[in-house]
N, C-alpha and C positions, 0 to 999 in steps of 0.2 A: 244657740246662746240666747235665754232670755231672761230681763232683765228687770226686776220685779222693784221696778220705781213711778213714783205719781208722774203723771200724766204732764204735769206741768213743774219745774223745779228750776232754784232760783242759784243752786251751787253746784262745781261741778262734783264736790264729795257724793252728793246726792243718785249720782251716775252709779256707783258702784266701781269707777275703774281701777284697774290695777295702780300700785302706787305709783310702779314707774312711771307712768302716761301721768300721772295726776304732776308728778314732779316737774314732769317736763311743758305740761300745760302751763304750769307759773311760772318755769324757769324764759318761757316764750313772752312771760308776762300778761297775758288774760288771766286777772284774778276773776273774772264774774262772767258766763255765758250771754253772747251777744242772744240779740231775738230769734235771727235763724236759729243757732244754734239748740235755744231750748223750742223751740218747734219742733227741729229736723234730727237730733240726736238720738233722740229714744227709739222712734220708727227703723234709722239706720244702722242702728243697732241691733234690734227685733230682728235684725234680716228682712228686710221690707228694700224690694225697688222702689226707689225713689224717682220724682224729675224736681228738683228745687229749680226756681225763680227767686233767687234775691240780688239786691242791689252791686254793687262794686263797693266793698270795704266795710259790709256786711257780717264780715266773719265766717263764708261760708268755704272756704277754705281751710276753716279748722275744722267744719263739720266731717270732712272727708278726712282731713288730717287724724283727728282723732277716733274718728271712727278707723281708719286704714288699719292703724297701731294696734288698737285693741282687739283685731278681726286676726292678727298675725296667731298662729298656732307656734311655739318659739322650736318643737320637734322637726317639724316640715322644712328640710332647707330646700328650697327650692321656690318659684312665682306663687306667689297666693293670692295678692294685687295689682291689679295694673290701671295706672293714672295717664290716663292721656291728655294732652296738655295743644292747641292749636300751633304754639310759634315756642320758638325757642328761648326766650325770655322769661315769659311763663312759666314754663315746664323747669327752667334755673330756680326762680321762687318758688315753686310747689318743692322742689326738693329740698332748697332749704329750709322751709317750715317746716316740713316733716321730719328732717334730721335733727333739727332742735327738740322738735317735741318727744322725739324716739332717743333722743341723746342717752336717759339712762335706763332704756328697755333692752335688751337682747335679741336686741331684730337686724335686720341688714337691711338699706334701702340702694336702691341704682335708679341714675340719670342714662338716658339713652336718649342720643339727641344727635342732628345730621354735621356732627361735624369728625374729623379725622384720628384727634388726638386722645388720648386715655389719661385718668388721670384718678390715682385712688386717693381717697384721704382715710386715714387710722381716728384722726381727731376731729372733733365737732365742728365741720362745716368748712376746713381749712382748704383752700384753693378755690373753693364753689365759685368766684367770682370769677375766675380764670375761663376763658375756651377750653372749651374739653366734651367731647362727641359722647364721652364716655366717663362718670363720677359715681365711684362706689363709698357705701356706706356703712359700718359694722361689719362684721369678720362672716367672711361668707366667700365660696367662689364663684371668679367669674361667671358671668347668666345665671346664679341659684340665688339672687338675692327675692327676700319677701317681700318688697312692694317694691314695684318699676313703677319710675315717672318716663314717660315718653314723648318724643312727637309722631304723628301719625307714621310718614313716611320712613323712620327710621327703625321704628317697632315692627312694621309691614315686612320690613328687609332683615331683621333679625329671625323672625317665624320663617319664612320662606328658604331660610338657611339652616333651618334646625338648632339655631344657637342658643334659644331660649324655647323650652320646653312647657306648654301651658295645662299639663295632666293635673295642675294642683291647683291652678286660678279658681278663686272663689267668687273674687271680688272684680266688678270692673268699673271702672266711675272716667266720664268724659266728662271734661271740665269746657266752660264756655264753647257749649253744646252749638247752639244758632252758631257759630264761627267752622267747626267743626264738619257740622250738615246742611250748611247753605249752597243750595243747587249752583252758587257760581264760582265755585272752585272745587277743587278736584278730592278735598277729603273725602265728601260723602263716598265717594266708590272703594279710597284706600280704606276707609273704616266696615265697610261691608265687606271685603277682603281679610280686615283682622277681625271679623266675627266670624268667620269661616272657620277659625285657626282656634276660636276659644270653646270650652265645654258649655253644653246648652245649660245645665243647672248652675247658676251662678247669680248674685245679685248685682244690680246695675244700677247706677248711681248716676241721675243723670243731673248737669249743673250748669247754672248760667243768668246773667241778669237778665237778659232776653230772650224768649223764646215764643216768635214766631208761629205761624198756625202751621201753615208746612213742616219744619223742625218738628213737633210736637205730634204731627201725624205719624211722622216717621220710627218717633222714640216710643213712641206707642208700641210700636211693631219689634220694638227690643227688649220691649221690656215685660214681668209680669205683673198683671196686675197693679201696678205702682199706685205708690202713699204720692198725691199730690198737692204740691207744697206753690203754688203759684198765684206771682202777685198781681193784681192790675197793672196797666203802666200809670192809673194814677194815683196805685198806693206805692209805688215805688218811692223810700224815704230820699228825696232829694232836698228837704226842710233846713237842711244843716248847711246846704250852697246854696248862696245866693246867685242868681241870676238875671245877669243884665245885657243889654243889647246896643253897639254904636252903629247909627247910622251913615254910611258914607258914600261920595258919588260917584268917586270914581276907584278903580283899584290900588293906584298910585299911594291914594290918602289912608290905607291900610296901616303903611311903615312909617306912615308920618304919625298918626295917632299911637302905634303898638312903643314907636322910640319917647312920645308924648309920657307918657303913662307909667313907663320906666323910671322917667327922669324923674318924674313927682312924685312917688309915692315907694316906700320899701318893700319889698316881697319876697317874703321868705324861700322860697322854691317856687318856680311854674313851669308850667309844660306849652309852647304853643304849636298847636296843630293846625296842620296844612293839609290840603288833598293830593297835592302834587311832589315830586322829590324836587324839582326843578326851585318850586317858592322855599322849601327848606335851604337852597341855597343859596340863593336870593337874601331872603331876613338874615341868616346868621352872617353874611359877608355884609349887610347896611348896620345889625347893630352892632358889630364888633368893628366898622369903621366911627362910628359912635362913642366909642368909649366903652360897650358893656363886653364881660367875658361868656358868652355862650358857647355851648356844646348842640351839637344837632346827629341826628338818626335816622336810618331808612332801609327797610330792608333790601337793597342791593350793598349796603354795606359787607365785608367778610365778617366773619362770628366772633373774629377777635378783637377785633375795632368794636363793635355793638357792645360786647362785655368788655370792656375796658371801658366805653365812655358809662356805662351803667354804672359801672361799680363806684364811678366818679362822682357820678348823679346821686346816689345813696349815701354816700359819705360825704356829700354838702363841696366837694372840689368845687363842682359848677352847681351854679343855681338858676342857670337858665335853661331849659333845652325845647329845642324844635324839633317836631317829631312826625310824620306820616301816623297811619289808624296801627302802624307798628305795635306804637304803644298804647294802644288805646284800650288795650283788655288786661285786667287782671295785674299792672306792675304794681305793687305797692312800695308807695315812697310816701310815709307818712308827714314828713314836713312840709310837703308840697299844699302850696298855700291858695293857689292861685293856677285857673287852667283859662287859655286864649284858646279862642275860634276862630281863626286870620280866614278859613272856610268853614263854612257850615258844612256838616259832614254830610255825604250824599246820600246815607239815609239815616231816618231817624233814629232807625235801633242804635245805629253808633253813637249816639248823641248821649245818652246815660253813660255807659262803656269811657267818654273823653271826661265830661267833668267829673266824674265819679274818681278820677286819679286826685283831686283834691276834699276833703271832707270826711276823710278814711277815719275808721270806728269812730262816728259820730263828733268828728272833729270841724268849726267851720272851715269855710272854704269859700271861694270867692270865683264865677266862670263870666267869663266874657267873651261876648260875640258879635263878628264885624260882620255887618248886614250890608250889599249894596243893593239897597232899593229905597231909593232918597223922593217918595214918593208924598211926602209930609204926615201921612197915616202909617198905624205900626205896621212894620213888616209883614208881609204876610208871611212870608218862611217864619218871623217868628212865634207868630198866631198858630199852626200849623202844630210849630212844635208844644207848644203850651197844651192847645186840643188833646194834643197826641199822649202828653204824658201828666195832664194833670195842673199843672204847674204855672206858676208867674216867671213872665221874666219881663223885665223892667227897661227902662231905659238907663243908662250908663249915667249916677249921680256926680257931682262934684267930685273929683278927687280927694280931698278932704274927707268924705263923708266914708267915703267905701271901707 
């Protein structure tokens, strides 16, 4: 498929795509292609392995979205794509973007993800919000649907059983790749296992705000030749969040300040992150003795608790929530106005990934971070991070002013 448009274009008519996909691009509501996207579209199109680098809220999840859709042959029932997703969360929003965008295409999509129950929808997107191991898309049978969203370890167990057959896989895209292939958890091996199981001629689609030197040696070795699309960490767009930093001495005066800041000032949605599950229960038990209604999340939760307080969290029920690095990739919640640092996260790559949940398609956004090091000079942890990506971060102004 190739596709005989400028090099640079500012619509998505300009694309050539089928009408259905155009329908369903405005029906998602992106009238105008983000910047990844007129970068990364055409190349992914051309059939060009990719490794993108762009920010959280980006838009480069439609890059794959709309690319997936249009890569479908509507003859072939059977896997044509497969979207592998790190956590199950994610891989719930990747599916629902793609179902919207595919609403009135002729394609079948499936969720495959570690949880128990099945569950089909006929209608655009209905139940999605629900638990369910198992979410199909468009009229297709079970395992022959044309693009699977997966998580690693549940994809690995449907191959290994013969349940999904990959003779027709064209397309394969790992989405927040460094999360994926980070030597300190156990994907890298499950994912070298489901490239076992896939045909060698295929494009591969690799995606992610952050991507590490190690990561990128490694996708090196999956990939051919790849079009690369990668940012500095100090072009990385963080311009549209501001960022500021409170000093404090002890840990104690954390909850004092985070209940401070509540009280004064209105916030449309925010997210505060912790390192530990232990302080998610902590804050949400001090500020609900407080007076505020918060919601909190962690991955030893069960899958149905997580999607329910989610689904909560999107629909504005709650407007608070504490969260572990759970959430720290890829949810989008666009009202979210406002992201807390109660920890700085333990390494930097995570540090775009948390505020980036606030500021989504060039929207502002507002991050805040508790520093204990009351040393009268700025942080160094936040100097560190500044270095690291470019960036100012301020000290914490009047309440009034923010």
């Amino acid at each position: 498929m190739d596709f005989k448009i400028p090099e640079s274009f500012n619509d998505f008519e300009e694309l050539k795509l089928r009408a259905e996909t155009l329908r369903g691009i405005y029906g998602y509501g992106w009238e105008k292609p983000s910047e990844i996207q007129k970068q990364a579209l055409v190349p992914f199109l051309n059939n060009n392995d990719m490794i993108i680098q762009a920010c959280a809220g980006s838009g480069k999840t439609g890059v794959f979205g709309i690319g997936s859709i249009e890569k479908v042959k509507s003859n072939i029932k059977n896997m044509q794509v497969l979207i592998i997703s790190p956590t199950r969360e994610l891989s719930v929003q990747t599916y629902n973007i793609i179902c919207t965008i595919a609403q009135y295409s002729p394609i079948s999509v499936a969720l495959h993800r570690g949880c128990s129950t099945k569950l089909r929808t006929g209608e655009k997107l209905s139940g999605t919000e629900r638990a369910s191991g198992y979410m199909s898309y468009g009229e297709s049978q079970r395992y022959c649907e044309q693009i699977v969203v997966a998580t690693p370890g549940r994809i690995l167990d449907l191959f290994r059983r013969k349940q999904i057959s990959c003779n027709t896989l064209s397309l394969l895209i790992l989405d927040e790749a460094d999360e994926l292939l980070t030597l300190s958890n156990e994907f890298q091996t499950t994912l070298k296992d489901i490239l076992s199981f896939l045909p060698v001629e295929r494009q591969t689609i690799v995606v992610s705000a952050t991507i590490p030197s190690d990561v990128l040696s490694f996708v090196q070795n999956i990939t051919n030749s790849p079009k690369r699309l990668l940012m500095k960490n100090e072009e990385l767009p963080l311009a549209g969040i501001k960022q500021y930093y409170v000093v404090l001495e002890k840990e104690q005066d954390k909850i004092l300040c985070l209940i401070d800041i509540y009280s004064n000032i209105s916030i449309q949605q925010s997210i505060i992150f912790v390192n530990r599950k232990e302080k998610v229960d902590y804050i949400c038990e001090q500020m609900r003795e407080n007076g505020f209604t918060v919601s909190c999340i962690y991955g030893t939760m069960s899958q149905v608790e997580r999607d329910s307080i989610m689904a909560d969290f999107r629909k504005g029920v709650t407007r608070v929530l504490i969260a572990t690095d759970l959430l720290a990739r890829g949810i989008d919640v666009q009202s979210v106005s406002m992201v807390f640092n109660y920890d700085l996260p333990n390494n930097k790559e995570n540090y775009i990934h948390r505020i980036g949940r606030s500021g989504r398609y060039g929207r502002k956004g507002v991050a805040v971070n508790f520093v204990l090091e009351p040393s009268g000079n700025k942080p160094k942890s936040v100097i560190e991070l500044e270095n690291f990506y470019g960036c100012q971060i301020s000290p914490l102004p009047q309440l009034d002013l923010l």
